[in-house]
N, C-alpha and C positions, 0 to 999 in steps of 0.2 A: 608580814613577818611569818617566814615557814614556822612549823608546829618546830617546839624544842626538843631539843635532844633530853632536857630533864623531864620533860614530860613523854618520851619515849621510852626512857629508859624506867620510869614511873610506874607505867602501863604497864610495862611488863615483868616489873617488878612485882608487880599485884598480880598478876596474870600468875605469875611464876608459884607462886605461894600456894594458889590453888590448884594448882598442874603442876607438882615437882616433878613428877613423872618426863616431863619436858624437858628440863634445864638443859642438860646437854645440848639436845637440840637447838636451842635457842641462844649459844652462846656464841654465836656468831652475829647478833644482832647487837653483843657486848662489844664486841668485838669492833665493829662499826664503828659507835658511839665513840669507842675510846681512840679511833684513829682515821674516823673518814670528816670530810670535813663538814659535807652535807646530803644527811642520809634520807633525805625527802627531796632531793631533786632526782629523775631520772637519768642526769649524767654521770650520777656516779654508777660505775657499771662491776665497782662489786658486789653488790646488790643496794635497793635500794626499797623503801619503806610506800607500804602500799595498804586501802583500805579497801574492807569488803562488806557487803549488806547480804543476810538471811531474811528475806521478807517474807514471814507468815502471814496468809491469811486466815478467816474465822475459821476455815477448814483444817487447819492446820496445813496445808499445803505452802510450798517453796516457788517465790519467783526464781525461773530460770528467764535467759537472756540467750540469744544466738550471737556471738561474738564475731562479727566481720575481720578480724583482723586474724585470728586464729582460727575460724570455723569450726569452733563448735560452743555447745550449747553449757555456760557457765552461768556462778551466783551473778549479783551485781559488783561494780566496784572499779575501783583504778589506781590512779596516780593523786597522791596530797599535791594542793597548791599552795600556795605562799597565804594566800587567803584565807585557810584552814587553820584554829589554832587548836584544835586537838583531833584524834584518831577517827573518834564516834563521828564528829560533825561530817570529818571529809569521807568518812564512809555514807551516811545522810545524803552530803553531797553528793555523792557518784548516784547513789541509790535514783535520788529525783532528778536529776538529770536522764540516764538513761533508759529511765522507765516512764520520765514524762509525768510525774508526780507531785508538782507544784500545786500544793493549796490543800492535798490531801493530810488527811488525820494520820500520821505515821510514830510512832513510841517505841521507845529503845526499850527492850524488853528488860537489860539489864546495862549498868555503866562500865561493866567490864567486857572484853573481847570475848567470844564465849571460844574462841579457835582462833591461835599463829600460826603461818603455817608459810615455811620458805620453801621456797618452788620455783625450779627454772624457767626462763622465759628463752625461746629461740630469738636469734637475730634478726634484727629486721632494716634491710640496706634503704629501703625507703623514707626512715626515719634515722639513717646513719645513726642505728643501735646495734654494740656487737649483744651476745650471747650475756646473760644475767641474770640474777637473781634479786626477785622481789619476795620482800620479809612481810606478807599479807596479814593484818591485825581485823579481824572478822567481828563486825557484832549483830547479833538479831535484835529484830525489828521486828513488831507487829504492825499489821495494817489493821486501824479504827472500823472499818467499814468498807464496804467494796467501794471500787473505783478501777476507773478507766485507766488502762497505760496505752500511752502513745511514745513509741520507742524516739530515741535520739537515729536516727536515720544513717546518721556515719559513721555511726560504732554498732551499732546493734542490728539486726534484721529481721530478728521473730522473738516473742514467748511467748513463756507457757508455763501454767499451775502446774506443778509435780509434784508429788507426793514424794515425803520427804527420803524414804527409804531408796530413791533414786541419786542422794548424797554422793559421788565418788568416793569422799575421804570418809573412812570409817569413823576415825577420832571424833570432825563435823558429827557427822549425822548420828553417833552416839550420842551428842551431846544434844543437838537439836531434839530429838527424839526423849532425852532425862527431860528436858526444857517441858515440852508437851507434855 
């Protein structure tokens, strides 16, 4: 059963409360909710509902990922599956998956997203997807202890530890950075 819309709408409710500063922005995710039919499948191509991982290490340093599909060098994260019943998990799940993470010591630094962030995505005719936006629900993660990544091979092609001040999104690495 895909994650629910109440607890979509939940998340960002809570999210909202602590970032009014957002709402605007984010009211397209309302938006959704109250007229798409399902906002965690990637066929819906008004936008649709996506998680992401900030994996600190002891250093305080950022897993980045080289993204094969888009070529360049991104946080972790993807598409929720039907599998996922909430935000944090399928962000977990993307996380150990493409970092190859299974069995490691990983902690949700907090239960809430620490960053939404809707963001276009180009078309891609190989996956007959047009042009769309995904509503990314971001949470940080600490990593317990070092450990090995062994990339997922068909999605990803390199990382690398970064220091977090190499964040694109300001808002992000504001907040990463208050986290710290």
């Amino acid at each position: 059963m895909p994650i629910s819309h109440a607890h979509i709408r939940t998340v960002t409710t809570v999210y909202l409360d602590a970032h009014r500063e957002e709402k605007r922005n984010l009211e397209p995710v309302f938006d959704l909710l109250d007229t798409a039919g399902e906002i965690t499948s990637r066929k819906e191509m008004r936008g649709h509902v996506t998680a992401g991982a900030i994996l600190l290490d002891a250093d305080g340093r950022v897993l980045h990922i080289h993204h094969n599909a888009l070529g360049k060098w991104l946080l972790p994260g993807g598409h929720v599956e039907d599998t996922d019943t909430t935000l944090a998990e399928a962000a977990l799940r993307e996380l150990i998956e493409e970092a190859g993470l299974e069995g490691v010591a990983i902690s949700l630094a907090h239960p809430e997203p620490i960053h939404i962030d809707i963001h276009p995505i180009p078309a891609n005719p190989a996956k007959g997807e047009e042009d769309h936006q995904h509503i990314d629900y971001r949470f940080l993660f600490r990593l317990d202890r070092d450990a090995d990544v062994t990339l997922q091979e068909e999605e990803v092609s390199g990382y690398a530890w970064k220091n977090v001040d190499v964040i694109e999104d300001d808002t992000l690495r504001n907040r990463v950075l208050a986290y710290l």
